[in-house]
C-alpha positions as CSV (number, residue, x, y, z in Angstrom):
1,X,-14.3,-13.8,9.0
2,X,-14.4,-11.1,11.5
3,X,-12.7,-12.7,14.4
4,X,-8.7,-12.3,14.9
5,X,-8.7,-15.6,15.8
6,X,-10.0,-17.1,12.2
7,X,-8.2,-14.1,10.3
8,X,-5.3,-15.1,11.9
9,X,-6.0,-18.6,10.5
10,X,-6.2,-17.6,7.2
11,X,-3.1,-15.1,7.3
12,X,-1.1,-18.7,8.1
13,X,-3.2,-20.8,5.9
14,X,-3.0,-18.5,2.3
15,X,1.0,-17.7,3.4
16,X,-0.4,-13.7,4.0
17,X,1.5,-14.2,6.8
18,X,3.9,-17.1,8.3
19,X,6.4,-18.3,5.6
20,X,5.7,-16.1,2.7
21,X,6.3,-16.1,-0.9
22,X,8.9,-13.2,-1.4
23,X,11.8,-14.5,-0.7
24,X,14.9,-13.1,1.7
25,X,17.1,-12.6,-1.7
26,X,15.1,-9.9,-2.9
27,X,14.0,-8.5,0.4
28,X,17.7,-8.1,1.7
29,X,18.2,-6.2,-1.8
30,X,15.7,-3.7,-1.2
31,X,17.3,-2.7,1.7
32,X,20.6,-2.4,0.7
33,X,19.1,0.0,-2.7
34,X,17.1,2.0,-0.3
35,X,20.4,2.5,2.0
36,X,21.4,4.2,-1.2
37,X,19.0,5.9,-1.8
38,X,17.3,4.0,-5.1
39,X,14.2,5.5,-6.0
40,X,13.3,2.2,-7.1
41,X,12.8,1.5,-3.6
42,X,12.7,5.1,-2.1
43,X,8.6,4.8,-3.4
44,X,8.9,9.1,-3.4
45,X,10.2,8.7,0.0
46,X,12.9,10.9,1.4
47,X,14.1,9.4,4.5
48,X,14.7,12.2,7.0
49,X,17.4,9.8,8.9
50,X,20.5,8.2,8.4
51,X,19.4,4.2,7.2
52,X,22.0,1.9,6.9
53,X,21.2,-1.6,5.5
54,X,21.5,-2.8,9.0
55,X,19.1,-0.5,10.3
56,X,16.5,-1.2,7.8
57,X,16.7,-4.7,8.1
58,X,16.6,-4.0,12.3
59,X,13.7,-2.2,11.5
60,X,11.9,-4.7,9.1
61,X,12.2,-7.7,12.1
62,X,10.7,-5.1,14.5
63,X,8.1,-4.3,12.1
64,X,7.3,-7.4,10.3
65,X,9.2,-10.5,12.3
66,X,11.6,-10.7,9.5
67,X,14.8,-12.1,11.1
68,X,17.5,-9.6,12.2
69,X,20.3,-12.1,11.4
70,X,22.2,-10.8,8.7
71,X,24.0,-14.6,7.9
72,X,20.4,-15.3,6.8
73,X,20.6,-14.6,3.3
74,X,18.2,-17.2,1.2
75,X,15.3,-18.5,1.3
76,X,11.3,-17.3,2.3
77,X,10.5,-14.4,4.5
78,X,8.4,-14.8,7.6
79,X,5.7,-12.1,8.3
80,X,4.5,-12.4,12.4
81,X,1.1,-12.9,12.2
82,X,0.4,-11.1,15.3
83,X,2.3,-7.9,13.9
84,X,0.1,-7.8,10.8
85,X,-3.0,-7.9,13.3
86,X,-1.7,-5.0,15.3
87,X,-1.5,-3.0,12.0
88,X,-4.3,-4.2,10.3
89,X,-6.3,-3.0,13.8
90,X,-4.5,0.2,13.8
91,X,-5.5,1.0,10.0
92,X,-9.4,0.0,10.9
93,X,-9.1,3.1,13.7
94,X,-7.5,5.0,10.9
95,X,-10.5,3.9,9.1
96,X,-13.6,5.1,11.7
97,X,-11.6,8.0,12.0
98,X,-12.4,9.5,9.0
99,X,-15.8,7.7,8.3
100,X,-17.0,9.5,11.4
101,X,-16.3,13.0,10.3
102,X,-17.5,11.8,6.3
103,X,-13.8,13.1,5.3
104,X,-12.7,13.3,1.5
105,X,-10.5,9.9,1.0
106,X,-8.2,9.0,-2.2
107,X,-7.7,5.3,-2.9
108,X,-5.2,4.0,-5.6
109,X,-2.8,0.7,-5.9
110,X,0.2,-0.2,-7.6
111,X,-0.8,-3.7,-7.5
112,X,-4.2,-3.8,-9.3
113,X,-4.0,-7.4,-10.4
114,X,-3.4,-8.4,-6.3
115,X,-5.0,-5.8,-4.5
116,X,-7.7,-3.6,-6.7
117,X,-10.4,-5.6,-5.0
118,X,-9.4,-5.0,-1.6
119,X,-9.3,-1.6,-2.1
120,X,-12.6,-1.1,-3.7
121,X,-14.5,-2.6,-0.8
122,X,-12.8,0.0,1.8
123,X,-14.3,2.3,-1.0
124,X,-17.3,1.3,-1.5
125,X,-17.7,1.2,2.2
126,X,-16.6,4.4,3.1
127,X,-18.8,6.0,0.1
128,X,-21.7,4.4,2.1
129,X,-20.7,6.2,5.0
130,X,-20.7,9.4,3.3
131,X,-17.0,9.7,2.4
132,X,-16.2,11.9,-0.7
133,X,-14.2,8.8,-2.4
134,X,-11.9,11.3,-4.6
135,X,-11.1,10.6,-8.3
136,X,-8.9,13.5,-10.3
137,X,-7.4,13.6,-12.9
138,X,-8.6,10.6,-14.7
139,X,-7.3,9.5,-18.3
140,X,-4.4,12.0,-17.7
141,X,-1.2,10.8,-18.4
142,X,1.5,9.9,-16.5
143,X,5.3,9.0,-17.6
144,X,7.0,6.8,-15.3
145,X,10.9,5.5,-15.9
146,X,10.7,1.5,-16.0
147,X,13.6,-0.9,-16.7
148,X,12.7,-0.7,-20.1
149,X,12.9,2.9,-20.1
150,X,10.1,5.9,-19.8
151,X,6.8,4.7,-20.5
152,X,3.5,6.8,-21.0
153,X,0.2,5.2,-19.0
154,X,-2.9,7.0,-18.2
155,X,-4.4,7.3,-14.9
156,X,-7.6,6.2,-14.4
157,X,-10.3,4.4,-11.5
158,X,-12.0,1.4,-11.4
159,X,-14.3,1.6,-8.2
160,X,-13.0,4.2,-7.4
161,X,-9.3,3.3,-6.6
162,X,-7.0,4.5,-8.6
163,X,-4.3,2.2,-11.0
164,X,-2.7,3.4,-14.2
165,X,-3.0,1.1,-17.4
166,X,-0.8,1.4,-20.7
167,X,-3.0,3.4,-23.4
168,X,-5.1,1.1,-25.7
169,X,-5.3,-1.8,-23.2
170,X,-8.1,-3.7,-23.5
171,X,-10.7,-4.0,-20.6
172,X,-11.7,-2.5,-17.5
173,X,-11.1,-4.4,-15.0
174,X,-8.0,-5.2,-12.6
175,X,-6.0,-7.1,-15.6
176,X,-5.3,-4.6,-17.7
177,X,-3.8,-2.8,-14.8
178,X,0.6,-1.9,-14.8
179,X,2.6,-3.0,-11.7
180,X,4.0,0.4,-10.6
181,X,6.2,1.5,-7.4
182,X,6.2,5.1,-8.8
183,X,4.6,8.1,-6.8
184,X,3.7,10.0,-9.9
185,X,0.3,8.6,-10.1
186,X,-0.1,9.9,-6.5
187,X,1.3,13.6,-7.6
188,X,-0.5,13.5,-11.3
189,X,-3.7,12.9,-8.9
190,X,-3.4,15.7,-6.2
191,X,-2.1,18.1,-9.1
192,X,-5.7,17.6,-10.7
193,X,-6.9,18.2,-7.6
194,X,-5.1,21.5,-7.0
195,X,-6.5,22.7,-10.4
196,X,-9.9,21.5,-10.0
197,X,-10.1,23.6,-6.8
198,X,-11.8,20.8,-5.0
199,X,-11.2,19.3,-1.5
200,X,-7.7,17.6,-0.6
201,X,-7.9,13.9,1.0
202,X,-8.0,13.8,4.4
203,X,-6.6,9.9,4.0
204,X,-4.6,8.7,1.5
205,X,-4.9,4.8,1.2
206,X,-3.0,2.3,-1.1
207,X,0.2,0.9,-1.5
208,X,3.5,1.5,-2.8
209,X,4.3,5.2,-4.1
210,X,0.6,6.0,-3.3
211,X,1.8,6.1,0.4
212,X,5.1,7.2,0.5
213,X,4.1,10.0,-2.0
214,X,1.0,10.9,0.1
215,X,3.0,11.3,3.5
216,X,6.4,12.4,2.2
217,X,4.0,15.4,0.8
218,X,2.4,15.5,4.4
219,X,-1.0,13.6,3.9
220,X,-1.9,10.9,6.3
221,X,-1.7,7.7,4.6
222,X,-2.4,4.1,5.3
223,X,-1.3,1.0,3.4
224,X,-0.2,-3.0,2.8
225,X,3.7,-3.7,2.3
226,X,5.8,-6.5,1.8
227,X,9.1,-7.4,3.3
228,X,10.7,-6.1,0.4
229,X,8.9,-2.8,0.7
230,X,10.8,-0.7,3.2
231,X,10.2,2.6,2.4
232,X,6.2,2.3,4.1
233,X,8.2,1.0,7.1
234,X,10.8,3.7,7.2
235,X,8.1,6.2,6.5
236,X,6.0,4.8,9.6
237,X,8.9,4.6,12.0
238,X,9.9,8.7,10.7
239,X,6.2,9.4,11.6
240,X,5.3,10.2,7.9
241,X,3.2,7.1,7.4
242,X,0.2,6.6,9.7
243,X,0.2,3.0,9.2
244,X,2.0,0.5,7.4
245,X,0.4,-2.9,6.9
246,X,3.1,-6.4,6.6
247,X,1.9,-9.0,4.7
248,X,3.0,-11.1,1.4
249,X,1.4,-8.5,-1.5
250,X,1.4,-11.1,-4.1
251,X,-1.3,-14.0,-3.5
252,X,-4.2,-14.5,-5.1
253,X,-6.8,-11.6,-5.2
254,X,-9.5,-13.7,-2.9
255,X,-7.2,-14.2,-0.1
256,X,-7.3,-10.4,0.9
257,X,-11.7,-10.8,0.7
258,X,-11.1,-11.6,4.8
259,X,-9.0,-8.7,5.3
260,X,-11.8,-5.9,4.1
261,X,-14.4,-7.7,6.2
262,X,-12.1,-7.5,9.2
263,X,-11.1,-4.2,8.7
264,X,-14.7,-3.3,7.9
265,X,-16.1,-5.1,11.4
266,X,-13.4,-3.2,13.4
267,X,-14.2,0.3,11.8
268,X,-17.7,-0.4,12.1
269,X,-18.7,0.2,8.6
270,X,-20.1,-1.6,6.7
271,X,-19.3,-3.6,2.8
């Protein structure tokens, strides 16, 4: 599916796009906690502007097609298809870009049961191409504040992207993976980095704190994000993320299998 025409298809037909999952509720909280400056929502981002709740929610429509209408408080957010293309385009040039000069590239998710897969074929691809696919720091531990208070995970890679898992879970794979928002991952990583004396990414890609972190800290980064995940967007529109993806980051692992191959075809590398 490497056609915008059929992707676009699928973004409508697995709700990627279109009428989505997250719902206006939640989204319309976000940006009212990341007016205030909630690093629950802030994702390590420190907005250089002056946001309102109005303006993020201005800038969500313009980014996402989200509507603008405040009175429109319930129900399911709509993603325009045609803006995730745009971005999903723009983060294939992002892509070639580096491929073409073999540049060092650090890969990690906050959503490993959702997205681990998606990432590992961008890394897989671009180790092909003769990327240095970057992975410090692993098994170090990292203590990010939850609801339930500070917990201790490790960091680690699976495919080289990187997630962080609770200590003694059991498996390898994307399941045993924590749901995080938090940039420390991003920050425990480049630390490692630093003290390894070994090269810096070049492209940071991910979601979540992985991106804010990587361009609050002045690394070009590229990523997915939901409607309720306005920090990427305020980071993109600040100039501080190269790219910020819209689309529902919750559906079933297989739906994003189109997006890499599109993303792939346009960067012209191949899975």
């Amino acid at each position: 599916m490497s056609s915008t025409r059929a992707l676009r298809a699928h973004l409508l037909a697995t709700r990627l796009a279109g009428t989505v999952g997250t719902q206006r509720e939640g989204s319309l909280r976000s940006y009212r906690l990341f007016a205030a400056r909630d690093p629950r929502v802030t994702l390590g981002l420190a907005a250089l502007g002056e946001w309102s709740a109005w303006d993020v929610m201005a800038l969500m429509a313009d980014r996402c097609g989200v509507s603008a209408d405040p009175a429109h408080r319930v129900g399911p957010d709509v993603i325009d298809p045609e803006r995730t293309l745009r971005a999903l385009d723009a983060f294939a040039e992002r892509l070639g870009q580096v491929a073409a000069r073999r540049g060092a590239v650090l890969l990690g998710t906050g959503h490993p049961h959702r997205l681990l897969r998606f990432y590992a074929g961008l890394a897989d691809a671009l180790s092909a191409a003769g990327c240095l696919v970057l992975t410090p720091a692993e098994g170090r531990c990292v203590d990010i504040t939850t609801r339930f208070g500070v917990r201790t995970y490790n960091l680690e890679y699976v495919r080289g992207v990187a997630l962080v898992r609770a200590p003694g879970a059991r498996g390898a794979g994307r399941e045993t993976g924590a749901h995080t928002h938090s940039p420390l991952p991003l920050r425990t990583a480049l630390e490692g980095l630093a003290e390894a004396g070994g090269p810096l990414p070049d492209l940071v890609i991910g979601d979540h704190g992985w991106v804010c972190g990587a361009g609050q800290l002045g690394f070009e980064a590229i990523g997915l994000a939901d409607t309720d995940d306005p920090a990427l967007f305020v980071g993109e529109a600040e100039g501080r993320v190269a790219v910020a993806v819209p689309l529902d980051d919750g559906v079933r692992s297989a739906y994003y299998r189109p997006l890499t191959r599109y993303v792939l075809n346009r960067a012209c590398l191949s899975q």
